[in-house]
Residue frames as qw, qx, qy, qz and C-alpha x, y, z in Angstrom:
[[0.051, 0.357, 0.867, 0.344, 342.69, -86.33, 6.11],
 [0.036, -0.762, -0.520, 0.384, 340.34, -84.22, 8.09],
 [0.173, -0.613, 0.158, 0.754, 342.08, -80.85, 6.69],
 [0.018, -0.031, 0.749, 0.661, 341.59, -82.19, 3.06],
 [0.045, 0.489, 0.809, 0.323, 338.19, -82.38, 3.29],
 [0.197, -0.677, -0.217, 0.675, 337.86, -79.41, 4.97],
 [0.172, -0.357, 0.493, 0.774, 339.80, -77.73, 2.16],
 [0.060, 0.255, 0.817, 0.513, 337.37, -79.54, -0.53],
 [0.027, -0.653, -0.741, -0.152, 334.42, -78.51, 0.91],
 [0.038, 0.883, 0.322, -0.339, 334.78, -75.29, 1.68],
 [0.051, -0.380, 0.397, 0.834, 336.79, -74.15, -1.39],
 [0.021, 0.312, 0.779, 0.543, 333.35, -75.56, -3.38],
 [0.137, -0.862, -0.416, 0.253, 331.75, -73.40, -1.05],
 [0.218, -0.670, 0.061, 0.707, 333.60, -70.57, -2.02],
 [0.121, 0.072, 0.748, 0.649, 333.39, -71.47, -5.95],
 [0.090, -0.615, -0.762, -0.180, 329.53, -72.08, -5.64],
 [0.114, -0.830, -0.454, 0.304, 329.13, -69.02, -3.93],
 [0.403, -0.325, 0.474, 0.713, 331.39, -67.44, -6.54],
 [0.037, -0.320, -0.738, -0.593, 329.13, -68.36, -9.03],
 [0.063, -0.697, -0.696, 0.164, 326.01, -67.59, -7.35],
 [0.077, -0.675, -0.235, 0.695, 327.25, -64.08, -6.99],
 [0.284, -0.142, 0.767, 0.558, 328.19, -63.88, -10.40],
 [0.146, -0.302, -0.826, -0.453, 324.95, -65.53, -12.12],
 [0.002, -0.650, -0.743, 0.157, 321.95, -64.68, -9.93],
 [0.018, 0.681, 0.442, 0.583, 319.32, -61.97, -11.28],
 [0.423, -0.855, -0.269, -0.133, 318.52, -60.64, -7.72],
 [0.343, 0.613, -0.447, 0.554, 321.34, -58.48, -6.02],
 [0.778, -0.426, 0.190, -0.422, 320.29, -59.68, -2.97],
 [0.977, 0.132, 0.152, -0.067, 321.04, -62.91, -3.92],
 [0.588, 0.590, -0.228, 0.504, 324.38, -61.87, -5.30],
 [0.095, -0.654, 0.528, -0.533, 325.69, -60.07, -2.58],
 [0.868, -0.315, 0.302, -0.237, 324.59, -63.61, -0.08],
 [0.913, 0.309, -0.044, 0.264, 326.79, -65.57, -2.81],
 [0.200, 0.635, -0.496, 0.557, 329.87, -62.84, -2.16],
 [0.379, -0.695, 0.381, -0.477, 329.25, -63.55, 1.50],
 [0.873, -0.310, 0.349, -0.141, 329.39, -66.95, 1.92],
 [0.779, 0.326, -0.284, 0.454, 332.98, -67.00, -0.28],
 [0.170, -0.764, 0.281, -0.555, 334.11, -64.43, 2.21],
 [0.677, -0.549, 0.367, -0.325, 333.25, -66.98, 4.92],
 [0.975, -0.028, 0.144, 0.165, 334.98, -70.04, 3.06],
 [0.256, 0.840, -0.125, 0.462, 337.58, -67.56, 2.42],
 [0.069, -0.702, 0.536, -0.464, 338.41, -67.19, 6.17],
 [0.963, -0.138, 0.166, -0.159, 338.03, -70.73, 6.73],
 [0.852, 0.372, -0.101, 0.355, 340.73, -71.74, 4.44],
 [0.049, -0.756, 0.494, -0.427, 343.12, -68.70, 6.22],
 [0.785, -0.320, 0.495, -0.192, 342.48, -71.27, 9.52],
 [0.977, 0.073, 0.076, 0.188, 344.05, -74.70, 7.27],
 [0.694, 0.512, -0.163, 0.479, 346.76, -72.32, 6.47],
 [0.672, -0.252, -0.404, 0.567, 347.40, -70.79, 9.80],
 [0.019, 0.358, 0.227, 0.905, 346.36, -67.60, 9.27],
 [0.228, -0.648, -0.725, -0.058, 344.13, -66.59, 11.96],
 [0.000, -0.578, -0.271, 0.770, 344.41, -63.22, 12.24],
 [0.021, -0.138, 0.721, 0.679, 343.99, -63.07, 8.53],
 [0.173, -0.380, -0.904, -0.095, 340.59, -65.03, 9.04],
 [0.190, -0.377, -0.536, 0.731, 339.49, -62.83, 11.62],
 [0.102, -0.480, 0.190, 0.850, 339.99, -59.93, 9.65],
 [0.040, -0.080, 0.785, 0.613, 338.39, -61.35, 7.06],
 [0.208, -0.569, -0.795, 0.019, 335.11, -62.25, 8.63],
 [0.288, -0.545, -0.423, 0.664, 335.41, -58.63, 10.55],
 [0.043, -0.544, 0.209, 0.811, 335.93, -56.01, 7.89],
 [0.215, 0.223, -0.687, -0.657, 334.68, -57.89, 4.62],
 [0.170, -0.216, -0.921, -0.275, 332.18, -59.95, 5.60],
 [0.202, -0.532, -0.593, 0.570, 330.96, -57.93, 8.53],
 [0.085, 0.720, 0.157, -0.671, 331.22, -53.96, 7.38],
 [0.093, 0.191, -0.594, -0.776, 331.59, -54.05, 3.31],
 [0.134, -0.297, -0.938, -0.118, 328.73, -56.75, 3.46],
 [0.012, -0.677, -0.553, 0.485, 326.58, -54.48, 5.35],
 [0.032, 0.470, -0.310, -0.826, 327.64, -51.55, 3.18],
 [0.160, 0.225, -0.578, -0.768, 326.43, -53.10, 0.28],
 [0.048, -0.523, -0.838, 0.146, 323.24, -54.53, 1.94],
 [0.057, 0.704, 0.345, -0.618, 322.33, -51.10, 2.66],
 [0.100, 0.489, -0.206, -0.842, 322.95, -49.62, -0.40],
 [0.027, 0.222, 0.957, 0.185, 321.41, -52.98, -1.88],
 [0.093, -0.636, -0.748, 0.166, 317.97, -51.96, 0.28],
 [0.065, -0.684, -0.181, 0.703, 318.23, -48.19, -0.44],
 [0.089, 0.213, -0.625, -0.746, 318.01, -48.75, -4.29],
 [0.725, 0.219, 0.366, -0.541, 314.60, -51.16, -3.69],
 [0.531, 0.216, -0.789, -0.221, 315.48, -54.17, -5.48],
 [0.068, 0.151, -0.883, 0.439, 314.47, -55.88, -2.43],
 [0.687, -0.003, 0.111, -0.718, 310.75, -55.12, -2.60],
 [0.291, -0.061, 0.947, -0.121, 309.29, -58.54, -1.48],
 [0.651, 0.526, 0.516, -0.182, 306.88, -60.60, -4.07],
 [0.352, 0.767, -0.331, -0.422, 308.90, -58.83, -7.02],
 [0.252, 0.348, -0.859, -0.277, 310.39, -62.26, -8.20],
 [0.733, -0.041, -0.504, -0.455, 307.48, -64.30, -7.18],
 [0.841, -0.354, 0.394, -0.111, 306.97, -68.03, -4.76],
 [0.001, -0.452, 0.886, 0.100, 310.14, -69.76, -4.89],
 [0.782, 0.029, -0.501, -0.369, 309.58, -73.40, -6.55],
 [0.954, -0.253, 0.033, -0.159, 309.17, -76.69, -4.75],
 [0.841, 0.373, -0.116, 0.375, 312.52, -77.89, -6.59],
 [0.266, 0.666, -0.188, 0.671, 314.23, -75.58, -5.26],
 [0.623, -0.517, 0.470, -0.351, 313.47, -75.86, -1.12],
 [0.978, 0.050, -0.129, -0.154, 314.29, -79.15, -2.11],
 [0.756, 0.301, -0.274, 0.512, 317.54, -78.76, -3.31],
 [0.222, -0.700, 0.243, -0.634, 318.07, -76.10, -0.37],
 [0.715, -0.500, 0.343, -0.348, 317.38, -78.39, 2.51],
 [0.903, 0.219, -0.123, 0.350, 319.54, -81.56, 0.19],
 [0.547, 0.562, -0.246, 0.569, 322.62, -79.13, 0.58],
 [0.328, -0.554, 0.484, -0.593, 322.39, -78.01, 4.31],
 [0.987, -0.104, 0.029, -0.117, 322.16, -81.72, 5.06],
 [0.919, 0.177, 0.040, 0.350, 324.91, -82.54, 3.38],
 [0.059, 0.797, -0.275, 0.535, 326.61, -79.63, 4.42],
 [0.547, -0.490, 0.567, -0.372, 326.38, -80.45, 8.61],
 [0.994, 0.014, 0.098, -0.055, 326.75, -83.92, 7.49],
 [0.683, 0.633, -0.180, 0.315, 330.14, -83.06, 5.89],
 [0.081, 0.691, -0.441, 0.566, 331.51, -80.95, 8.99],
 [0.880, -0.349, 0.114, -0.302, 330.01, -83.67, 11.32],
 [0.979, 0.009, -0.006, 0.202, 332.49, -85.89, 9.90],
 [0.476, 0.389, -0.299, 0.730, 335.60, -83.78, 9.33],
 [0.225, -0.743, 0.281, -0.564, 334.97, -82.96, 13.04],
 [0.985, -0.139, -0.015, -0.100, 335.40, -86.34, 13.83],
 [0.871, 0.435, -0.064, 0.218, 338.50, -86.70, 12.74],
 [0.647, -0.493, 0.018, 0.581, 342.14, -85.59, 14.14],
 [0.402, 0.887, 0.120, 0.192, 343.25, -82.53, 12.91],
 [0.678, -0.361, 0.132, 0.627, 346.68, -81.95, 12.47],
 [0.181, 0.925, 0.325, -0.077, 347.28, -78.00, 10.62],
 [0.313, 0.900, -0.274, 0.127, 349.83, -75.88, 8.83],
 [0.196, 0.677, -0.628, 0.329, 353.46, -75.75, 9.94],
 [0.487, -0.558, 0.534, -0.408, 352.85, -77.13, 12.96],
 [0.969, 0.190, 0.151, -0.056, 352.53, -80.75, 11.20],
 [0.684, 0.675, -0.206, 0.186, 355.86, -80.46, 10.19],
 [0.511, -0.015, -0.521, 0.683, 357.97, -80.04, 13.47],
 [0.256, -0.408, -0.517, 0.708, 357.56, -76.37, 15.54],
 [0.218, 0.824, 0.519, -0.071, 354.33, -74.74, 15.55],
 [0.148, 0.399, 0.029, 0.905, 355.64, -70.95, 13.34],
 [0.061, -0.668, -0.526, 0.523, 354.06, -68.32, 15.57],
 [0.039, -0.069, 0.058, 0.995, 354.97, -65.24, 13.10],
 [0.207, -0.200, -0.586, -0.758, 351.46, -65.21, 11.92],
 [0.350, -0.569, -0.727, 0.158, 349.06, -66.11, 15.24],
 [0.139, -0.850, -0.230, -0.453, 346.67, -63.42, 16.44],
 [0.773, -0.465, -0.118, 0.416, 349.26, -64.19, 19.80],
 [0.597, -0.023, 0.193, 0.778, 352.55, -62.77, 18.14],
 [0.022, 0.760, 0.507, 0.407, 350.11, -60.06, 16.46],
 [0.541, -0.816, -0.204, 0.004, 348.56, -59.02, 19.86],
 [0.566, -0.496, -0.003, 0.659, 352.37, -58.69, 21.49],
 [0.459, 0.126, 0.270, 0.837, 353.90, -56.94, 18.82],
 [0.054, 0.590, 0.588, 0.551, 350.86, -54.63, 18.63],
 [0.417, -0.804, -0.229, -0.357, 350.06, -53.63, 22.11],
 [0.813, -0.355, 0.010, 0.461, 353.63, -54.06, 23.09],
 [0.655, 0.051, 0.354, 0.666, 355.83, -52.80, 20.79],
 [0.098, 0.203, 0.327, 0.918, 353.74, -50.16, 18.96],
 [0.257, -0.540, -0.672, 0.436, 351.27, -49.11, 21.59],
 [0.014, 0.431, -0.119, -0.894, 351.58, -45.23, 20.99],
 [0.029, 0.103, -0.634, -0.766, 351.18, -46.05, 17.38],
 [0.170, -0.382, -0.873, -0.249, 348.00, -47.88, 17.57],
 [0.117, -0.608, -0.704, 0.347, 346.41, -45.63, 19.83],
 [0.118, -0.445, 0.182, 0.869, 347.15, -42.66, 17.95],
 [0.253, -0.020, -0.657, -0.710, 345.38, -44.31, 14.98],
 [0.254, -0.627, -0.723, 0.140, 342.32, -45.19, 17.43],
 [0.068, -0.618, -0.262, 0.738, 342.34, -41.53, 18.41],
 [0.013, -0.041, 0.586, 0.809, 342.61, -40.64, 14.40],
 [0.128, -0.235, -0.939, -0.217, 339.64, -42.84, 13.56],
 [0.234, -0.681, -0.676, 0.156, 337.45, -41.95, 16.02],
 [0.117, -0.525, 0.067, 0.840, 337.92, -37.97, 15.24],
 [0.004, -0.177, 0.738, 0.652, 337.68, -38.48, 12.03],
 [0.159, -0.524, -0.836, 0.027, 334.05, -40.78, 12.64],
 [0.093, -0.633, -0.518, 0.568, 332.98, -37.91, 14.72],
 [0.138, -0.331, 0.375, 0.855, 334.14, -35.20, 12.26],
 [0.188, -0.089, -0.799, -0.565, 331.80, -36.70, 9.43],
 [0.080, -0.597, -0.798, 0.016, 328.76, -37.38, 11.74],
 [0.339, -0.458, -0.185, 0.801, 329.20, -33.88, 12.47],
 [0.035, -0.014, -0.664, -0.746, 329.73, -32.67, 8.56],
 [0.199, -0.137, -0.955, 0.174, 326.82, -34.66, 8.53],
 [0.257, -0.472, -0.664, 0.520, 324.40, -33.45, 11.35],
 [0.176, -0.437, 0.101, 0.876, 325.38, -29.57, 10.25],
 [0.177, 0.073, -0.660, -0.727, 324.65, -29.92, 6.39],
 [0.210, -0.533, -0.813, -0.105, 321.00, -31.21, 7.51],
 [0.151, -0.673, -0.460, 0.559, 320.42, -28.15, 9.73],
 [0.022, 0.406, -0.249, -0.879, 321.66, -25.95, 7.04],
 [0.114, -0.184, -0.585, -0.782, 319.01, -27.07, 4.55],
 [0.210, -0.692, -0.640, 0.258, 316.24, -27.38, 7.20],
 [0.108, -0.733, -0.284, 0.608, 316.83, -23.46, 7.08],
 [0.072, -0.245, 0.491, 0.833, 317.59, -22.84, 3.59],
 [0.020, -0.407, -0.852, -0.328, 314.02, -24.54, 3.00],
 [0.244, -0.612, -0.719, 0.220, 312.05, -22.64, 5.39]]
């Protein structure tokens, strides 16, 4: 029971914030609507056992694209403050109605026994836990992964470099 309401409420969180991105005037405001499907996004991974999925989801898409497109959000100035005006009354209203009834919702489906994916069915699958992941990853293909940590982080450096250079060279092409 708990898992179903879970499910309901955060897949109308993920709709509503679907729409929001979708409909709203301010990109600001849009990009907050992408983020908070993102996060009912890697909620739902968790009902389905997915939790490296989830992780990943919150880490890379909600974490660094989100930022990415904050920044390039705040480096276009749509963000200038007072440019849409004092938010209405009606509106905190319905704002502080829906975070109520939000922690009021997870209050109760935390109440509740939670019984989750496969494992409700007989023996818990592992292929998919951040466990089985983790072995296979830092077991198995050890080399591999660190080779593509050594890549990365060359590659990072390489560009801040690029970077760094191509600023000195017009600092003297100006002067």
């Amino acid at each position: 029971m708990g898992e179903t309401i879970t499910f309901i409420i955060f897949a109308a969180v993920a709709i509503a914030g679907a729409a929001t991105m979708l409909m709203a005037r301010n990109p600001v405001y849009s990009a907050v609507g992408l983020l908070s499907t993102m996060f009912a996004i890697a909620i739902l991974y968790i009902l389905l056992d997915a939790h490296l999925v989830a992780v990943v989801q919150v880490i890379i898409y909600a974490g660094a694209v989100m930022t990415l497109f904050l920044f390039v959000i705040m480096l276009i100035g749509v963000d200038r403050p007072g440019a849409y005006g004092e938010r209405p009354l009606s509106q905190r209203i319905m704002t502080g109605v829906v975070a109520v009834g939000f922690f009021a919702a997870l209050a109760l489906a935390g109440r509740q026994a939670w019984v989750t994916g496969s494992s409700a069915f007989g023996a818990p699958d592992l292929n998919g836990t951040i466990e089985t992941v983790a072995d296979e990853l830092f077991g198995t293909w050890t080399i591999v992964f660190l080779a593509t940590v050594i890549l990365l982080t060359i590659a990072a450096l390489g560009t801040i470099a690029l970077a760094y250079f191509d600023q000195d060279a017009e600092e003297e092409g100006a002067s």
